[in-house]
C-alpha positions as CSV (number, residue, x, y, z in Angstrom):
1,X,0.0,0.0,0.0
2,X,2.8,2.6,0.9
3,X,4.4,2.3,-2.5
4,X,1.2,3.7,-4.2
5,X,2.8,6.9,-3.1
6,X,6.4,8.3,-1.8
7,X,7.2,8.2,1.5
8,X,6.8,12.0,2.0
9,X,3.2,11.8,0.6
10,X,2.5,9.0,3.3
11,X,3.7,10.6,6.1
12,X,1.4,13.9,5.7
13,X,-1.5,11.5,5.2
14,X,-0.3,10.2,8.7
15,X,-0.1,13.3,9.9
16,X,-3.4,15.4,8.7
17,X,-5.2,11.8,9.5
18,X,-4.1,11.8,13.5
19,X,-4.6,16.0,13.1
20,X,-8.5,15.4,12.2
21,X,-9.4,12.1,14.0
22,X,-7.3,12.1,17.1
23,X,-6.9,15.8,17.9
24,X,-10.2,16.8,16.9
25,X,-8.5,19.7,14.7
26,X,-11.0,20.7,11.8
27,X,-9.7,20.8,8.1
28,X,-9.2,24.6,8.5
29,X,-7.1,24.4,11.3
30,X,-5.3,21.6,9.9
31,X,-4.5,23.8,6.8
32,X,-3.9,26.9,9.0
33,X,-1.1,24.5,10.8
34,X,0.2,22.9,8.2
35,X,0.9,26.2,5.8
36,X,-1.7,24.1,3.1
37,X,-5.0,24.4,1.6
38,X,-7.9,23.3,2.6
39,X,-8.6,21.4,-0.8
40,X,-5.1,19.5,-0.1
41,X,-6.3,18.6,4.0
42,X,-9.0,17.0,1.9
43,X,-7.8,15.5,-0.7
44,X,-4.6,13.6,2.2
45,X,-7.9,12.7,4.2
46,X,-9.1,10.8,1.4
47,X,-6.0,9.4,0.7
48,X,-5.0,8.7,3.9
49,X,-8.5,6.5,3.5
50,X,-7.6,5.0,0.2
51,X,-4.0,3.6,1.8
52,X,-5.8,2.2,4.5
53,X,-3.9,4.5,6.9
54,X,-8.0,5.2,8.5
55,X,-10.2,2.5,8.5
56,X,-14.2,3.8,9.1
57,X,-16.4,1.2,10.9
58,X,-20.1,2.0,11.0
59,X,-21.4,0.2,14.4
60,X,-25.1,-0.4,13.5
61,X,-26.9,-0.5,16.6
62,X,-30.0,-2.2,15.5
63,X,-28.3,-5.2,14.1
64,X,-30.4,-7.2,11.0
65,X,-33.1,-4.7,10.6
66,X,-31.1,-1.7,10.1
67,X,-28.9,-3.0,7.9
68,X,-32.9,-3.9,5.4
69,X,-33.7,-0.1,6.4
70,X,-30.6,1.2,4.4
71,X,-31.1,-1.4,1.6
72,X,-35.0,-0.5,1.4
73,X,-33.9,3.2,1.6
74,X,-31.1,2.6,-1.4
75,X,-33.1,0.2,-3.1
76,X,-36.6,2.7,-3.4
77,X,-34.9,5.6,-2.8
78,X,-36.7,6.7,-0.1
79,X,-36.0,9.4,2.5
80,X,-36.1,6.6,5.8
81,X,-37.0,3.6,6.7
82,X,-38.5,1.9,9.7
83,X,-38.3,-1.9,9.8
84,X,-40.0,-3.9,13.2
85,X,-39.7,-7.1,14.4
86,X,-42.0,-9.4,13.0
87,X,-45.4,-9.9,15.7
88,X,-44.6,-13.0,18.2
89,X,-47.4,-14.3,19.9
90,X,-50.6,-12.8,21.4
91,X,-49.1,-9.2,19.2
92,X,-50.9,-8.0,16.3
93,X,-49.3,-6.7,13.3
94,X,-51.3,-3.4,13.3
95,X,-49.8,-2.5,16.9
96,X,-45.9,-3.7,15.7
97,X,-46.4,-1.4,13.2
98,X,-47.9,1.7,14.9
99,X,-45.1,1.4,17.5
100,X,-42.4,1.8,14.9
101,X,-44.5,4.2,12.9
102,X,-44.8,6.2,16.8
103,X,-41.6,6.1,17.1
104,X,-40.5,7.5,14.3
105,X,-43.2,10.3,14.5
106,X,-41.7,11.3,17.8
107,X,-38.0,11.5,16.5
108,X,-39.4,13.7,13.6
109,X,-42.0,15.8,15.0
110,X,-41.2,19.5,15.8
111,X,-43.2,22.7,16.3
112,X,-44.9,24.2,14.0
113,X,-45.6,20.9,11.9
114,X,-48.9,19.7,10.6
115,X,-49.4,15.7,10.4
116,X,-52.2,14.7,8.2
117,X,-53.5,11.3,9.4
118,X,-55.2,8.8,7.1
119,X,-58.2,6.1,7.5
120,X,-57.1,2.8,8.2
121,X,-56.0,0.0,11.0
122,X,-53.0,0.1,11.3
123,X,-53.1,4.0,11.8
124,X,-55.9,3.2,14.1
125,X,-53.9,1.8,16.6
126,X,-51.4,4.9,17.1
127,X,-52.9,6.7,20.1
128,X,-52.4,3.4,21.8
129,X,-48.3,4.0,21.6
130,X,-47.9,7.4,21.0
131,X,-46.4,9.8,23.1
132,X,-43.8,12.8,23.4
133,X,-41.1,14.0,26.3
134,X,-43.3,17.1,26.2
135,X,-45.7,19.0,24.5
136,X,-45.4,20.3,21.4
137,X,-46.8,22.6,19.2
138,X,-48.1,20.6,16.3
139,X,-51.0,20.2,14.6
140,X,-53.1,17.0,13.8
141,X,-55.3,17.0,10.7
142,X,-57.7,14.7,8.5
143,X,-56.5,14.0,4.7
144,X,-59.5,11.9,4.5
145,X,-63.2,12.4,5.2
146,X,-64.9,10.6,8.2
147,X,-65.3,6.6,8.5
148,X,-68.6,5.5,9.6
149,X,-70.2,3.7,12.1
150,X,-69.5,0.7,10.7
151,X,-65.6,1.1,10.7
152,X,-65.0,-1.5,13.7
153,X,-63.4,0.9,16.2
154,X,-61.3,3.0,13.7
155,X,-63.0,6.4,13.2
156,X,-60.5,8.4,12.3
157,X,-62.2,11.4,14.5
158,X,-61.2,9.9,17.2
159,X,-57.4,8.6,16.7
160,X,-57.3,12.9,15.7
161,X,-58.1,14.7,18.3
162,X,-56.5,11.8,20.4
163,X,-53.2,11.9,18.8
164,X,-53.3,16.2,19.0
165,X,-53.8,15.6,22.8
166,X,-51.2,13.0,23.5
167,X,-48.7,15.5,21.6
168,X,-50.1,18.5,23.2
169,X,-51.2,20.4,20.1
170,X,-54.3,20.6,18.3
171,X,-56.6,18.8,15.6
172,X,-58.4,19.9,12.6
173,X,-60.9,18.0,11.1
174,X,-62.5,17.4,7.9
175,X,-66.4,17.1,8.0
176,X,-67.4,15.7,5.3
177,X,-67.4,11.5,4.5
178,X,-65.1,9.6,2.9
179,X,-67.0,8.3,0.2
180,X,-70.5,10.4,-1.2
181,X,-73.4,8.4,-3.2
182,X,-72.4,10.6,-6.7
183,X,-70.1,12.4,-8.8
184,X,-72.2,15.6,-8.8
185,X,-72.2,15.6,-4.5
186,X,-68.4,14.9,-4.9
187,X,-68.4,18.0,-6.7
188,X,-70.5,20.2,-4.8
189,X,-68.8,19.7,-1.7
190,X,-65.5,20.0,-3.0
191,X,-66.5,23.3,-3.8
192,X,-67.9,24.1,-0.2
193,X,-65.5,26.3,1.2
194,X,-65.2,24.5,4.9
195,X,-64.1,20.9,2.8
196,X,-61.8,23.2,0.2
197,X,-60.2,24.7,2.3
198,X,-59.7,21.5,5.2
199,X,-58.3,19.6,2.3
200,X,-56.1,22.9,1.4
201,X,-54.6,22.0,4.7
202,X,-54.1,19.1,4.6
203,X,-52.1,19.3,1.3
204,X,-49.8,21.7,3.0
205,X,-48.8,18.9,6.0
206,X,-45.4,18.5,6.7
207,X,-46.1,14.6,7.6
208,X,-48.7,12.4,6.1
209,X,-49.3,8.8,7.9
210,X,-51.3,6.3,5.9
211,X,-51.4,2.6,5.2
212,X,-52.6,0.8,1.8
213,X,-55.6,-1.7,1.5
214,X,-55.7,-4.4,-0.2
215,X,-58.5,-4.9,-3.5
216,X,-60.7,-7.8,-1.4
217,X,-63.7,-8.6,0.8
218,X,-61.0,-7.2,4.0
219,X,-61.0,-3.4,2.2
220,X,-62.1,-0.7,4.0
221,X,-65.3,0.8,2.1
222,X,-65.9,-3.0,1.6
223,X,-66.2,-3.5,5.3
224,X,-68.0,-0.2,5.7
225,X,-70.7,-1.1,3.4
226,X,-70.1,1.4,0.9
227,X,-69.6,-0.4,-1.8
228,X,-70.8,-4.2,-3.1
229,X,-69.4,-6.8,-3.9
230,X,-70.1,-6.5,-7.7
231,X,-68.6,-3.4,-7.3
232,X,-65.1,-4.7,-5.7
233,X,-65.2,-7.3,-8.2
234,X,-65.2,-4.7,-10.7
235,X,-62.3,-2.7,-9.5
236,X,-60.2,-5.8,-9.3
237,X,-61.0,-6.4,-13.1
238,X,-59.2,-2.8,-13.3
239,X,-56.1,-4.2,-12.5
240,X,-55.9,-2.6,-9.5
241,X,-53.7,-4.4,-6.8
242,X,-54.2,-1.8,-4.1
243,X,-55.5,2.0,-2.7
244,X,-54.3,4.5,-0.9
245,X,-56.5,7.3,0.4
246,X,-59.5,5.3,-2.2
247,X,-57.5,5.4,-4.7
248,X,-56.1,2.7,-6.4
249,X,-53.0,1.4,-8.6
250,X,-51.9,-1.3,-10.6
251,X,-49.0,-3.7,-10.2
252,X,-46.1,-1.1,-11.3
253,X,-47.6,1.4,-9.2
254,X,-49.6,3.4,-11.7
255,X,-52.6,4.9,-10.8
256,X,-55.8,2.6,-12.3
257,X,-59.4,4.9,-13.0
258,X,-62.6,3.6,-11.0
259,X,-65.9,4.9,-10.5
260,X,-64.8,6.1,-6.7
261,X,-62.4,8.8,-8.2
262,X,-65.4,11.1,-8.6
263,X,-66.6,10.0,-5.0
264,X,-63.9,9.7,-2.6
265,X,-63.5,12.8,-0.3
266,X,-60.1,13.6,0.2
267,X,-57.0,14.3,-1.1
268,X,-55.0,12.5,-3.9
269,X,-52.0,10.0,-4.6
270,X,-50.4,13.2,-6.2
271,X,-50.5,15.2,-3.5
272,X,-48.9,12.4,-1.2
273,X,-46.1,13.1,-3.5
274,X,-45.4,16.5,-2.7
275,X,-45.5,16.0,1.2
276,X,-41.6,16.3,3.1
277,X,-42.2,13.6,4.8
278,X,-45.1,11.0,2.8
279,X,-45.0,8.1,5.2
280,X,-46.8,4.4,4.7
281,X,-47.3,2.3,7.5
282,X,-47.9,-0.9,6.3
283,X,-46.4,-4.8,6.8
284,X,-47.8,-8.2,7.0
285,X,-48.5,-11.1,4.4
286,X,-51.6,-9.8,2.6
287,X,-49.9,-6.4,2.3
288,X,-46.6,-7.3,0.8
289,X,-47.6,-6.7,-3.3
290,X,-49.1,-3.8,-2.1
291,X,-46.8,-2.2,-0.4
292,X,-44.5,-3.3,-3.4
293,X,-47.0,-1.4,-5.9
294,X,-46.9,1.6,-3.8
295,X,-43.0,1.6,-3.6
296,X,-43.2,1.5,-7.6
297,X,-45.2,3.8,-7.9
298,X,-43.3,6.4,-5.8
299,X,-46.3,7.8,-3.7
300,X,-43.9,7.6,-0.2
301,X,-41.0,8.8,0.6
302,X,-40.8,7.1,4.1
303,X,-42.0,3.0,4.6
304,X,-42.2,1.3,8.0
305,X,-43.0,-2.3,7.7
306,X,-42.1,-5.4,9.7
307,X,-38.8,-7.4,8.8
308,X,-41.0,-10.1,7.0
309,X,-42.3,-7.7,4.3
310,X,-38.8,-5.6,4.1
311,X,-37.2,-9.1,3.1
312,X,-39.5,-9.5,0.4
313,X,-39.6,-6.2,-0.9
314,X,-35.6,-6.2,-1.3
315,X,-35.3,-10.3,-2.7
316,X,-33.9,-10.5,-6.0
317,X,-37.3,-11.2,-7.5
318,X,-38.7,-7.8,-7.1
């Protein structure tokens, strides 16, 4: 290694190296000292790394499962990554999840933010984990209109205001359903100033928390009653492999056209785009072609799933 360069070379390396990493001396200090430039402290640091003179060790300390966040961050280019433990015993998947998606929320969240919450399970459970060192000054809003009363314990009201009250800040909601009967109500109460302007809102959040459903008899609206069964069966002949916010997309992650695009209440896959921080909290075996749809298609920036479904997401196959 030492004959790459002369001696002379090598022993600045040595030097500038033990300057920076022992001493603690910035590369402006070490320039100042050594009568160089700052582009040549640089450019011996990186040499000094190339001759094996430093050696960098990253000590991971969450073991397997941070090593699949940095591959699921490389491999979809996402901003982070949370990866859980897969569910052992009596543990549901839905509160695995939520404690990693809480978590994470609580790392991230800082005055001043908005955090738009979606409909779903999974999202359902957060108020159950969530909590802060102390209050701060955040707001909590809907991106989503209301569930109804036949959404088994999920109403997103609810998992709202609770969330804007364990964090010590404040909830906005939107009222208006989820789904409307036609394409004409859609319209008229899109143009209702209270709904245009909630939605507004929720288009500006900093943070947006939502899980995916899956196109079968377990599906949201399907559960809620709002639509048939002739009329699931017809958004599966779409091609559509899963939603987000009612909307759905195929296998590759494009956006597929149904009849509930002119009846959902709410905002958009596009607009989950252009969030900071567009995060899905989803995981578990129904989930995982979903969840690799959505990743396709680019509509988060942020996934936390359980190790089971990161695995899958990153094998060679996919």
């Amino acid at each position: 290694m030492i004959t790459q360069v002369d001696s002379q070379e090598y022993r600045l390396c040595v030097r500038v190296a033990k300057l920076y990493y022992e001493n603690g001396l910035t590369q402006n200090e070490i320039a100042q000292k050594m009568g160089v430039s700052r582009v040549t402290v640089y450019r011996l640091l990186n040499k000094a790394v190339e001759l094996g003179i430093v050696e960098i060790k990253i000590h991971a300390p969450f073991g397997e499962n941070f090593d699949l966040e940095q591959d699921l961050i490389v491999r979809y280019n996402l901003r982070d990554a949370v990866v859980v433990p897969d569910p052992e015993g009596d543990e549901s998947i839905y509160l695995a999840l939520a404690r990693g998606a809480a978590d994470w929320l609580k790392r991230t969240l800082k005055s001043g933010m908005r955090v738009g919450l979606g409909l779903g399970r999974t999202i359902s459970h957060l108020p159950l984990v969530f909590s802060t060192d102390e209050p701060i000054n955040c707001t909590f809003t809907e991106v989503v209109g209301g569930a109804s009363d036949h959404s088994g314990g999920f109403a997103k009201y609810n998992v709202t205001s609770k969330m804007a009250e364990l964090a010590g800040g404040k909830a906005e909601f939107l009222y208006a359903p989820n789904m409307v009967s036609s394409a004409e109500l859609q319209k008229s109460l899109l143009n209702e100033p209270s709904i245009s302007q909630a939605l507004e809102r929720a288009r500006r959040s900093d943070i947006v928390l939502q899980s995916v459903g899956t196109v079968d008899e377990t599906a949201i609206l399907y559960v809620e009653k709002k639509i048939t069964l002739e009329q699931l069966r017809e958004i599966q002949n779409s091609g559509a492999v899963g939603d987000a916010l009612g909307h759905y997309f195929d296998c590759n992650g494009q956006m597929v056209s149904t009849f509930l695009d002119n009846r959902i209440i709410g905002i958009g896959l596009e607009d989950l785009k252009k969030v900071p921080w567009s995060v899905l909290v989803a995981g578990g075996e129904e989930k995982k072609k979903v969840i690799q749809a959505a990743m396709k298609g680019a509509y988060f920036n942020v996934l936390i799933t359980n190790a089971d479904t990161a695995r899958f997401l990153l094998s060679e196959r996919n």
